[in-house]
ZAVO-850848 format. One record per residue (C-alpha): x, y, z. Coordinates in steps of 0.2 Angstrom, whole numbers, padded with zeros to 4 digits, always signed. Each point is the difference from the previous one (the first is absolute). Layout:
residues N
XYZ/...
END
This chain:
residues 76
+0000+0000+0000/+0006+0017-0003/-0006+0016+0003/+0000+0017-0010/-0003+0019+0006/-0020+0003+0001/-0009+0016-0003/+0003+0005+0018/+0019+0000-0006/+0001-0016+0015/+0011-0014-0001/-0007-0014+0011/+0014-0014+0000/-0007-0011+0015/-0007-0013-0011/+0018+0000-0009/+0010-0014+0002/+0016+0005+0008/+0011-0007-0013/-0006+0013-0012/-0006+0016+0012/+0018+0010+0000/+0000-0001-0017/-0017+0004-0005/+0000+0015+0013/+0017+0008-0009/-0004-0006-0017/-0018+0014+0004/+0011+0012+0005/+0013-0001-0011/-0016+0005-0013/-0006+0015+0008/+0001+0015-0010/+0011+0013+0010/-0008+0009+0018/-0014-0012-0003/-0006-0016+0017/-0008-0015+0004/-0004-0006+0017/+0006-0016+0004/-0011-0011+0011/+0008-0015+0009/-0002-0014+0014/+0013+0007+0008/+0014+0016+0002/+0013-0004-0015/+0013+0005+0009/+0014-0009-0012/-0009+0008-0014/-0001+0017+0008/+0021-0003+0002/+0000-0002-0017/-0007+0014-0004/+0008+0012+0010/+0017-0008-0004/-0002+0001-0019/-0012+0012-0004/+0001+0012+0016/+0001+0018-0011/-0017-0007-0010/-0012-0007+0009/-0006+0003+0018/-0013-0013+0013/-0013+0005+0008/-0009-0011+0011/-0020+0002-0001/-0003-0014+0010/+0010-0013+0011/-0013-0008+0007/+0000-0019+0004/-0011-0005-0012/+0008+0009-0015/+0012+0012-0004/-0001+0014-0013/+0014+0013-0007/+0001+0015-0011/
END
């Protein structure tokens, strides 16, 4: 199963299996047009993906939690 960007610009990746997630969540970004976003919703805080982020992409993206809850988490 994979998952693509809806109307709402949301990327719902809990259903994803993990052995594709990572990849499906950077392959969305990487296709963004410039100053454009989609919010990421998860099981759980992608910490190692957030590392990523900041680590290689630091000067063009930024994370912003919209909920850590313990249901589902979801980032701008």
């Amino acid at each position: 199963m994979t998952a693509a960007v809806n109307a709402n610009k949301v990327l719902d990746v809990r259903e994803t299996p993990c052995s594709v997630k990572h990849g499906l969540i950077l392959k969305t970004w990487y296709d963004l047009p410039v100053g454009d976003y989609f919010v990421l919703v998860n099981g759980h805080d992608p910490l190692p993906l957030r590392d990523k982020f900041e680590a290689e992409f630091a000067d063009a993206c930024s994370w912003e939690y919209l909920e850590n809850g313990p249901d589902a988490v979801r980032i701008k």
